[in-house]
C-alpha positions as CSV (number, residue, x, y, z in Angstrom):
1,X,-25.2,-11.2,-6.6
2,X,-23.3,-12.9,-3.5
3,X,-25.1,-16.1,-2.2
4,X,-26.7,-15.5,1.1
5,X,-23.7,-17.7,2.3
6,X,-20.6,-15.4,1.1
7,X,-22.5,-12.7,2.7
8,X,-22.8,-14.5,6.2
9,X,-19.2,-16.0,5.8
10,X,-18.2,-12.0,5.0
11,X,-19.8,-10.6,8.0
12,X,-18.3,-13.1,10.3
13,X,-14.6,-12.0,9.0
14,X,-15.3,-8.7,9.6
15,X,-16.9,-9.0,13.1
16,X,-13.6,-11.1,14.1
17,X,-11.5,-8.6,12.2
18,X,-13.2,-5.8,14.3
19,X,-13.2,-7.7,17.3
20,X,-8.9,-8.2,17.0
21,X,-8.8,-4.6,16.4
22,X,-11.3,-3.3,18.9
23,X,-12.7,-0.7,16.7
24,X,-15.3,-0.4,13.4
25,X,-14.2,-1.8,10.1
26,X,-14.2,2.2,8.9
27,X,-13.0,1.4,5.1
28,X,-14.2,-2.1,4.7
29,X,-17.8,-2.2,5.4
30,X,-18.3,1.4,3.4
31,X,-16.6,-0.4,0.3
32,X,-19.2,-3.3,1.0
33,X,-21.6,-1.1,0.7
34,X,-20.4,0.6,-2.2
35,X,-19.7,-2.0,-4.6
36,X,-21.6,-5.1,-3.2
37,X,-19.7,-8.0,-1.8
38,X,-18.5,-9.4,-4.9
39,X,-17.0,-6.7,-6.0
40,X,-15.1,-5.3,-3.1
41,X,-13.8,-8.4,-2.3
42,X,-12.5,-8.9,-5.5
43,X,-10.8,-5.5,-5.2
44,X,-9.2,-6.6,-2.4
45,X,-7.7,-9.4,-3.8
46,X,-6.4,-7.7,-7.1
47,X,-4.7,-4.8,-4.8
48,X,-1.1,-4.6,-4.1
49,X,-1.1,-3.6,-1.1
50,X,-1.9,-6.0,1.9
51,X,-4.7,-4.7,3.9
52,X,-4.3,-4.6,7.5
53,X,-7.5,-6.8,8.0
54,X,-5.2,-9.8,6.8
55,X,-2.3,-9.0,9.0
56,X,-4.3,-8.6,12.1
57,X,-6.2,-11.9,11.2
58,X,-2.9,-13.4,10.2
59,X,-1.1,-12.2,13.3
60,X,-3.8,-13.8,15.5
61,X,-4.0,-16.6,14.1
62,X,-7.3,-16.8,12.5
63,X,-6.4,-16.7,8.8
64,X,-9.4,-19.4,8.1
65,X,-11.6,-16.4,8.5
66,X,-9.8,-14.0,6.5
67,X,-11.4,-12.4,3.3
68,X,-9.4,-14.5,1.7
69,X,-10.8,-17.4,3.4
70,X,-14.0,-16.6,2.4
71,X,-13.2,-16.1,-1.1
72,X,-11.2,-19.7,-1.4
73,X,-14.4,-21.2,0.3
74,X,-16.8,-19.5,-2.4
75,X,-14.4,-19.6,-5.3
76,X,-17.8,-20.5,-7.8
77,X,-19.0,-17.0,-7.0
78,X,-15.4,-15.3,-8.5
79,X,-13.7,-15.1,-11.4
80,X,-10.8,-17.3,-11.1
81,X,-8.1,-15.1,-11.2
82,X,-9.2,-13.7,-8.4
83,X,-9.9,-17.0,-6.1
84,X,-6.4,-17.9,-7.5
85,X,-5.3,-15.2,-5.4
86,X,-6.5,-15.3,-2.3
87,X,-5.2,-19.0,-2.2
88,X,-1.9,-17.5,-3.0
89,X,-2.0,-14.8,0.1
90,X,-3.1,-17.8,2.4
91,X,-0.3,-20.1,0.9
92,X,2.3,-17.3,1.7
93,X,0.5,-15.4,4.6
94,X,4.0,-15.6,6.1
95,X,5.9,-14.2,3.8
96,X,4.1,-11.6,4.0
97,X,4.4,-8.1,5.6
């Protein structure tokens, strides 16, 4: 179960996320739903592919409140292979495509 703080810290990345876009989070807040905040936020991190909430975050130069952000910041709540991760995409956010 996510602490009421990951959950907050969550929202707030998505609200900025949707905010840089200028439309609703269709995918993200679904998979929230779906899996719990733990979960799909793990599953973000373990995938290949770079999601385009990170790029658009990235691009506007707000990666402190990426997912990845979030996950670094609550590290204790994931296993850490996965916090090892995220630090990883934020060390090389610009290397990234």
């Amino acid at each position: 179960m996510a602490s009421p703080e990951l959950v907050a810290a969550t929202n707030r990345a998505i609200d900025t996320y949707e905010e840089v876009i200028g439309e609703y989070a269709s995918r993200t807040r679904p998979m929230l739903d779906r899996y719990g905040y733990i979960e799909a936020l793990s599953r973000i991190m373990q995938s290949p592919d770079l999601q385009s909430g990170f790029r658009a975050l990235r691009d506007s130069g707000q990666l402190d409140v990426t997912f990845e952000a979030v996950v670094v910041e609550f590290a204790g709540e994931f296993d850490p292979q996965i916090s090892d991760a995220a630090q990883w995409r934020l060390d090389n956010a610009d290397d990234l495509l």
